[in-house]
C-alpha positions in Angstrom: 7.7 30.6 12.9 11.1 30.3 11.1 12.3 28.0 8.7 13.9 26.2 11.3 10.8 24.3 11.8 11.6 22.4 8.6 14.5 20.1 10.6 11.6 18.5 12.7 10.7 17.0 9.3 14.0 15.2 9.1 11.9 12.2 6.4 10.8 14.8 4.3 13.4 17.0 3.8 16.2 13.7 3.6 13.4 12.6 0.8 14.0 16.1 -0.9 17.6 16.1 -0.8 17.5 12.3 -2.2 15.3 13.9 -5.2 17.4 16.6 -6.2 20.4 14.2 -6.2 18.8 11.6 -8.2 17.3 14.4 -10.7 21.1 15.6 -11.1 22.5 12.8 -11.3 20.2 11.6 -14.5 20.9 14.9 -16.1 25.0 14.3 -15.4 24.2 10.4 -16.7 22.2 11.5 -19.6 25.3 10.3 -22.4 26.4 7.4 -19.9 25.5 4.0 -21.7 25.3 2.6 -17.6 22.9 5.2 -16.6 20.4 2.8 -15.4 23.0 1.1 -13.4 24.5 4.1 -11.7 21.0 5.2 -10.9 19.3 2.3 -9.5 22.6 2.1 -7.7 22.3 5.5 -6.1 18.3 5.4 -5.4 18.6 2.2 -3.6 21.7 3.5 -1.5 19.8 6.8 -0.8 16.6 4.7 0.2 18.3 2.2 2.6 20.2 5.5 4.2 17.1 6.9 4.9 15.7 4.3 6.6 18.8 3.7 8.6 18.6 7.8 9.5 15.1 6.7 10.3 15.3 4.3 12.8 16.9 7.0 15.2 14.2 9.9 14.7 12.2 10.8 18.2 8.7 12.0 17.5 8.6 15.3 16.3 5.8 18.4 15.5 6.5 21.4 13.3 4.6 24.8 12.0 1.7 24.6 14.7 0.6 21.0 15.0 0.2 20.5 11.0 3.1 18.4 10.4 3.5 15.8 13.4 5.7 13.0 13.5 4.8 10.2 16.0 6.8 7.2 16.7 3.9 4.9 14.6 4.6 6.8 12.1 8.2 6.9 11.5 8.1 3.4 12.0 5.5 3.6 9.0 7.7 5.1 6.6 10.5 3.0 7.1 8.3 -0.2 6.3 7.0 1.8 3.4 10.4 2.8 2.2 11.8 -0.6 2.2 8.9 -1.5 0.1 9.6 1.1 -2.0 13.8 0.0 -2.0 12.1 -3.8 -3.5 9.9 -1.9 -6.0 13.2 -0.3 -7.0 15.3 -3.7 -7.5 12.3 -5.5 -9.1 12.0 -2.9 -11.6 15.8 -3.2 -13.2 14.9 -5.8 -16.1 11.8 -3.8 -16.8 13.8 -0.5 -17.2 16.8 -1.7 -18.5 14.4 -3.7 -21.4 11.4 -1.5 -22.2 12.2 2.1 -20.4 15.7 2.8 -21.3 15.1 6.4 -22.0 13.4 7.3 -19.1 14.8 5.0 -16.1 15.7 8.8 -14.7 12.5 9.8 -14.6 10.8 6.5 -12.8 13.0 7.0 -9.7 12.1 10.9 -9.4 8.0 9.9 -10.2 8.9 6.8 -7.1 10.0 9.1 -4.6 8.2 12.1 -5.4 5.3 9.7 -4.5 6.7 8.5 -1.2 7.0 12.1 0.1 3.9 12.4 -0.5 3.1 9.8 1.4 5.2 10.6 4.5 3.2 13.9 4.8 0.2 12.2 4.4 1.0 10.0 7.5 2.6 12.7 9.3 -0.3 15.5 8.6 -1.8 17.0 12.0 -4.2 18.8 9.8 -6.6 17.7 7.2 -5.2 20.7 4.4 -1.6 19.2 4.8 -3.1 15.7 4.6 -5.0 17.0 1.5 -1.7 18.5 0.1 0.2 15.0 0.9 -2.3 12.7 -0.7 -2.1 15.0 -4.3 1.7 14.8 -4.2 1.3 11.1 -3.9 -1.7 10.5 -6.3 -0.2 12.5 -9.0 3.2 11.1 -10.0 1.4 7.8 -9.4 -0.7 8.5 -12.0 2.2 9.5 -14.5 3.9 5.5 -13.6 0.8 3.9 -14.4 1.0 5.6 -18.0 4.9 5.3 -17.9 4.4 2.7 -20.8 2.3 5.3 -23.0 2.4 4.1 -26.2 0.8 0.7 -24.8 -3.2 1.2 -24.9 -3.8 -0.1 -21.7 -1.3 1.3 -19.7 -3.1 4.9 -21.5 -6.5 3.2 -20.2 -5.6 2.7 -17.0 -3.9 5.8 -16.5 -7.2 7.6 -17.5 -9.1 5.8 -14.9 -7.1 6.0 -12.6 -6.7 10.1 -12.7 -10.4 10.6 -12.8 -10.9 8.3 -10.1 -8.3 10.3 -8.2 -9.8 13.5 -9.2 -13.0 12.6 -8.6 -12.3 11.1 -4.8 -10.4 13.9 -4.1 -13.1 16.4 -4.9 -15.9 14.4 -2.8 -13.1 14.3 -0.4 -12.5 18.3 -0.1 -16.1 18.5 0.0 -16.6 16.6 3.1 -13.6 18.7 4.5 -15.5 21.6 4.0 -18.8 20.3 5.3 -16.2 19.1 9.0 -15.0 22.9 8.6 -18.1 24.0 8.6 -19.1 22.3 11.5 -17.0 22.8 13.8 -14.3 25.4 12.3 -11.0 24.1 12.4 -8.5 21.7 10.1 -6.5 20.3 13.2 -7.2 16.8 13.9 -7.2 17.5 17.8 -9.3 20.5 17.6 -11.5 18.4 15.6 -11.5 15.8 18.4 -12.1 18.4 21.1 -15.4 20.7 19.1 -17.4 17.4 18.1 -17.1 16.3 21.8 -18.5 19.9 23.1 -21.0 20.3 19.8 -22.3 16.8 20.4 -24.5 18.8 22.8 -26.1 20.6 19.7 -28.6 17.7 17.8 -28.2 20.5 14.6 -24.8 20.4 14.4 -24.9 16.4 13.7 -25.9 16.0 10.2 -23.5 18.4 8.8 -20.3 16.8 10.5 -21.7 13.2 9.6 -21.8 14.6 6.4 -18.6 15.9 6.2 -17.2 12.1 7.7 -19.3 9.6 5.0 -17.6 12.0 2.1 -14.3 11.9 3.7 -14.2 8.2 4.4 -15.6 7.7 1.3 -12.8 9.7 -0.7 -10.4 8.1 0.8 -12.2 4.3 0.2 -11.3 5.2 -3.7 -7.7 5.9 -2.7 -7.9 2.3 -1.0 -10.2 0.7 -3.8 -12.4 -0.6 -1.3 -15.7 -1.6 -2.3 -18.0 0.0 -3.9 -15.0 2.2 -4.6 -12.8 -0.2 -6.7 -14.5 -0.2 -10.4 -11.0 1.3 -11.1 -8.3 -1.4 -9.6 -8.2 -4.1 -12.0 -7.9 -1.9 -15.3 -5.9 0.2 -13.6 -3.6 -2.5 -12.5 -3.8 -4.2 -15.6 -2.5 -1.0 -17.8 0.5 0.1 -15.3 3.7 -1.8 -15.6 4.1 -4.9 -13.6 6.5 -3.0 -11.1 4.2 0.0 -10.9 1.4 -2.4 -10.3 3.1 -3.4 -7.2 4.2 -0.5 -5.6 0.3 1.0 -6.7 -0.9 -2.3 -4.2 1.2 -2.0 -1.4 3.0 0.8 -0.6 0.2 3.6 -1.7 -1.8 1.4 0.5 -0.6 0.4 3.3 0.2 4.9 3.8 -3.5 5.4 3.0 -4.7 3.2 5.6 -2.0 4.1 8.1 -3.4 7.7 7.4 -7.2 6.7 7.6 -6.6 5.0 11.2 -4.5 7.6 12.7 -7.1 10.6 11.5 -10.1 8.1 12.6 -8.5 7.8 16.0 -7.4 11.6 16.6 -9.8 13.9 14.7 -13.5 11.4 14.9 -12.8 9.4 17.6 -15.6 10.7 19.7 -18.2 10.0 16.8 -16.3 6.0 16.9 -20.1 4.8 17.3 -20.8 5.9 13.8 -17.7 5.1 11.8 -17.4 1.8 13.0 -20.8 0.6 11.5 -19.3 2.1 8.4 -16.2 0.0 8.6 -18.2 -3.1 9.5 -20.2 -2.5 5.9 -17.0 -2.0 4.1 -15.1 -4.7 5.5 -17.9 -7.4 4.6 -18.2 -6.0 1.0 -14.6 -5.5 0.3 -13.4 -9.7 1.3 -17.1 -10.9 0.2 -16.7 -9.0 -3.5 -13.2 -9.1 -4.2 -13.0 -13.0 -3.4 -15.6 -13.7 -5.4 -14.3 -11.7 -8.5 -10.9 -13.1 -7.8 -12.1 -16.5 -8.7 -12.8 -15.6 -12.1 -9.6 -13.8 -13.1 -7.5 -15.1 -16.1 -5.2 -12.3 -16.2 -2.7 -12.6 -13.1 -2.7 -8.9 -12.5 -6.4 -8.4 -12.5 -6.4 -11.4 -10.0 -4.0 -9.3 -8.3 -6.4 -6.1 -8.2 -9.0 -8.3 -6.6 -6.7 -10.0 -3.9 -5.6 -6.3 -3.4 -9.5 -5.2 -2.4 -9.6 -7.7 -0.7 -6.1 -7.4 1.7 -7.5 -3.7 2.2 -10.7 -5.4 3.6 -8.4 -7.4 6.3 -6.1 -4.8 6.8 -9.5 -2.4 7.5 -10.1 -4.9 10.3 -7.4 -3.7 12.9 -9.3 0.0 13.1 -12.1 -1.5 14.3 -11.9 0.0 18.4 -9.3 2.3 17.6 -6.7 0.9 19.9 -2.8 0.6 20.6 -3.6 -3.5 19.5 -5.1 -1.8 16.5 -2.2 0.2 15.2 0.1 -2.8 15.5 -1.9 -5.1 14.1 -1.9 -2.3 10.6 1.7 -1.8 10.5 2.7 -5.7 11.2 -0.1 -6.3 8.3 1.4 -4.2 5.7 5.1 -5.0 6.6 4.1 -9.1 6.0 1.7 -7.8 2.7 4.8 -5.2 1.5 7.4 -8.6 0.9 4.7 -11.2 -0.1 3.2 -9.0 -2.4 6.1 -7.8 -4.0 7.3 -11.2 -4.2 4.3 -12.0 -6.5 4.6 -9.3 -8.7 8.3 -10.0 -9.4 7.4 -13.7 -10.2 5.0 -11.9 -12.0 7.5 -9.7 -13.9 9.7 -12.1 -14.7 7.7 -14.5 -16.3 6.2 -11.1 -18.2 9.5 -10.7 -19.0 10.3 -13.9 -20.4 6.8 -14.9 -22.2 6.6 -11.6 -24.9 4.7 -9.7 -22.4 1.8 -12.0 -21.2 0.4 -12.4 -17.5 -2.0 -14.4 -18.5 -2.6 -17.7 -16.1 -1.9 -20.1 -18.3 1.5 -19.4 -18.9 2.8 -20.7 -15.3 1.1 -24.1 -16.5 4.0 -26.6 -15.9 6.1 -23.7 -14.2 7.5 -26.2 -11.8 9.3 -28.7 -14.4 11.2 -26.0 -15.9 11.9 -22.7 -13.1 11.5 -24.8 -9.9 12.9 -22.3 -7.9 10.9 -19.5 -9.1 7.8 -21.7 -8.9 8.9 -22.3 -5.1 9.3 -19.1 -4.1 6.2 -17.6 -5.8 4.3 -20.6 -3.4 5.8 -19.3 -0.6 4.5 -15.8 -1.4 1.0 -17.1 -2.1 0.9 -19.0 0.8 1.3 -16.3 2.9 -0.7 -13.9 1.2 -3.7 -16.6 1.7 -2.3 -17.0 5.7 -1.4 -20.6 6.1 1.0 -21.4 8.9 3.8 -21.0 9.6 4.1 -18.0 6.9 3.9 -14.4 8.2 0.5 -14.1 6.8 -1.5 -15.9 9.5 0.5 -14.1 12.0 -0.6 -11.1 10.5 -4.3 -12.2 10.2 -4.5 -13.6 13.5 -3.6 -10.0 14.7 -5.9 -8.1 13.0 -8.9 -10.7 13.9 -7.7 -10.1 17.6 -7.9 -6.3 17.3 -10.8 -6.0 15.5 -12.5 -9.1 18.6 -11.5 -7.1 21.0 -13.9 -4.3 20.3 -16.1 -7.2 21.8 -19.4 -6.1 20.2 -21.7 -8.6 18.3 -21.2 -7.3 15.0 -17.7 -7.4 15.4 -17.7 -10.5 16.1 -20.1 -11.0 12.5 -17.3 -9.1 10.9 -14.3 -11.4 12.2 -16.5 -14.6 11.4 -17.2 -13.4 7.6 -13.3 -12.8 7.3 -12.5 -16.2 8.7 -14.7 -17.4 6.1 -13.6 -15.4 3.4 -9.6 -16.6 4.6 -11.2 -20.2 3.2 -12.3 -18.7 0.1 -9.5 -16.9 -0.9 -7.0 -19.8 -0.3 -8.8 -21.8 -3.1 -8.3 -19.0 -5.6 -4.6 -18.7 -4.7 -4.1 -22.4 -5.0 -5.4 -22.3 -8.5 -2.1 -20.5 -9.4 -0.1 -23.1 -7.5 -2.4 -25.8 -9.6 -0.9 -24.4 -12.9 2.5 -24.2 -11.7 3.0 -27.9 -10.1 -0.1 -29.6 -11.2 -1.1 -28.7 -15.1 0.4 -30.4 -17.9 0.9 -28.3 -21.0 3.2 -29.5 -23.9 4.7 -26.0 -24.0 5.8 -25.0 -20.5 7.6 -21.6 -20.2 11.4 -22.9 -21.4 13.8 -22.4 -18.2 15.5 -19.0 -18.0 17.8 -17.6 -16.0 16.6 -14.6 -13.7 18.3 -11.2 -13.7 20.7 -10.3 -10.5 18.3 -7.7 -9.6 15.3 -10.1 -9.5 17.2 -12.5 -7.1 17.8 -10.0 -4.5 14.1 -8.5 -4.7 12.9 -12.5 -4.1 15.7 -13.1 -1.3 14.3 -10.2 0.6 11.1 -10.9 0.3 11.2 -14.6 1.0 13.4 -13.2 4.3 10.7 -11.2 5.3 8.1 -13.9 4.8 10.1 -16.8 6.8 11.3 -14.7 9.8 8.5 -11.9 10.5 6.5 -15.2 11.4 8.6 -16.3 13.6 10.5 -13.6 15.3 8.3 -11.8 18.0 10.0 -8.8 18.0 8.6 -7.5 15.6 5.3 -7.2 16.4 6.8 -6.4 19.7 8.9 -3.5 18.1 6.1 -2.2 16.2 3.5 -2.5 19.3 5.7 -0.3 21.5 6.1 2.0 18.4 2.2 2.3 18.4 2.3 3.3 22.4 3.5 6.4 21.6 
């Protein structure tokens, strides 16, 4: 094994070199009065290459089977990247008003993050999984306290790196306990000694064991519930921008990772993780909906809409198929640009209202930003999947993945979502209530939005107008998942 194994991991190492040329270029910048500028410039230039360089990459494997590229996953990290390009574009104001002195240092904490995240979705093994999943959780922890003289942002920051440390230890334990059992890492090995020790009744326990405390480590990483007491503080600390890359890209790679290990490494033990799923799903919609009702603060309410995407999202691993896989990545893709869109309404108006995201300041939003106001509908709208948005198309999908399993219960499971779709509409309509609806005698005065801004809310919009209505997409990203 030579080091030539490292050019099967084109993502990665492209993701390296973009690192070292950012961190070098902020210590050549350090004197330059456009240093922001010339950074964001170069990050988002680097980003959009490597997704270009991404689109051509062939499924790949490297140092044994640890590190192993499939086609779903390449495809993955490009939808996870662009998100991570809008997180990038949203986040000028912010940087350029309230984190001059360390703009270099956001775009090295950012990527250092998404490489974690490609190994975690590109891990054939459950060390190198391990390994991704702490280079992602730790320089997300330092964004959320990137504001640290803020006491929330230090609040959050705290709960989110016990929460981190704490899953990740219950996590390790339950990789130890699957070791135990049946005495290898690698996720096809895995597969292959559960099938043959299903013989052996004593062998059960343990390796159930070692699945709860594995899925249930990874549940903290995707706050679902009863694993989400941290979200909303969290969210609520971190910077607006943070806050949306913390909800949609770290997600969408930790359930992309969860499905693919589910489906390699315990798919012959399907008949016991699916009940789990079926519990989590329920609770995750059915608790985050009802908690989203009462939210004030619009980045708490986004927390709870969060738990409760994650719940839906958790819907296309139910049966474990190709349909499955398709519907997650054509899920995350639609929730990458409406969510961001949000949080850069949400930014802006932070931006221009001394800090506050508090509901009541998009009262009467429409009379004086009309076009923001529009565009932040739009977002909502599909986020609560009314046609012809993206987000029922992306709905509908995951209910017809998680249907076809064709069981009873998940049929119970689909219904409850449906229901839940109902609920979660009203509490999005209550922001579109204060924007176009409630009268207040001092709206937010009409301002005019940064470049940056308007090129994160084209994009998303784009995405949120055409991924609902061009099927090649979801045709693109269901012959990805073939392979």
């Amino acid at each position: 094994m030579g080091y030539s194994q490292f050019l099967n991991m084109i993502p990665e190492a492209l993701l390296v070199l973009d690192l070292i040329l950012v961190f070098f270029a902020d210590f050549c910048l350090m004197k330059s009065v456009r240093k922001n500028d010339l950074l964001s410039k170069l990050t988002v230039m680097l980003l959009i290459c490597n997704m270009i360089m991404m689109t051509t990459m062939a499924p790949s494997e490297a140092f044994g089977g640890m590190y192993v590229a499939t086609q779903a996953a390449n495809v993955m990290k490009i939808i996870l990247t662009a998100g991570t390009l809008i997180v990038v574009i949203m986040a000028q104001p912010w940087l350029e008003r309230d984190a001059r002195k360390y703009n270099g240092e956001f775009y090295l904490l950012v990527l250092s993050t998404l490489l974690g995240m490609y190994m975690m979705m590109s891990s054939g093994n459950f060390l190198m999984f391990f390994l991704g999943l702490e280079t992602a959780s730790v320089p997300m922890a330092c964004l959320v306290a990137f504001d640290k003289m803020k006491k929330k942002a230090a609040e959050g920051a705290a709960k989110y790196i016990l929460t981190a440390t704490f899953s990740s230890g219950v996590m390790l334990y339950g990789i130890s306990f699957i070791y135990g059992s049946v005495g290898t890492l690698y996720f096809d090995d895995v597969a292959h000694r559960i099938a043959y020790f299903a013989q052996f009744p004593t062998q059960m326990p343990l390796l159930l064991a070692g699945l709860v405390f594995f899925f249930s480590g990874l549940g903290f990483k995707l706050s679902l519930v009863p694993f989400h007491l941290w979200t909303a503080d969290t969210y609520e600390g971190a910077p607006t921008p943070v806050t949306g890359y913390l909800s949609v890209v770290s997600k969408g790679a930790a359930a992309f990772a969860l499905m693919a290990i589910l489906t390699k490494a315990f798919a012959p033990l399907v008949e016991y993780w699916e009940y789990l799923l079926y519990i989590v799903i329920v609770l995750s919609i059915t608790v985050a909906n009802l908690f989203a009702i009462r939210q004030s603060e619009l980045k708490r309410f986004m927390a709870f809409s969060s738990i409760s995407q994650a719940g839906y999202i958790m819907l296309a691993l139910i049966g474990a198929s190709q349909t499955g896989m398709a519907a997650l990545m054509y899920y995350v893709l639609v929730y990458v640009v409406a969510n961001m869109a949000v949080f850069t309404v949400i930014s802006t108006v932070e931006h221009n209202n001394d800090g506050t995201t508090q509901l009541s300041a998009y009262d009467g939003l429409y009379q004086t930003n009309p076009k923001l106001a529009f565009l932040m509908t739009l977002a909502l709208f599909s986020l609560a999947g009314i046609p012809p948005f993206a987000g029922m198309f992306s709905k509908f999908f995951v209910f017809m993945a998680a249907a076809q399993q064709g069981s009873f219960w998940a049929y119970f499971v689909v219904f409850i979502a449906l229901i839940n779709t109902v609920v979660s509409l009203y509490y999005y309509l209550l922001i579109v209530k204060a924007m176009y609806i409630k009268q207040t005698d001092t709206p937010l005065p009409t301002f005019q939005t940064a470049q940056s801004v308007r090129v994160a809310l084209a994009l998303c919009t784009l995405g949120i107008v055409l991924f609902g209505v061009c099927s090649c997409v979801y045709d693109y990203l269901f012959a990805a998942s073939a392979v």
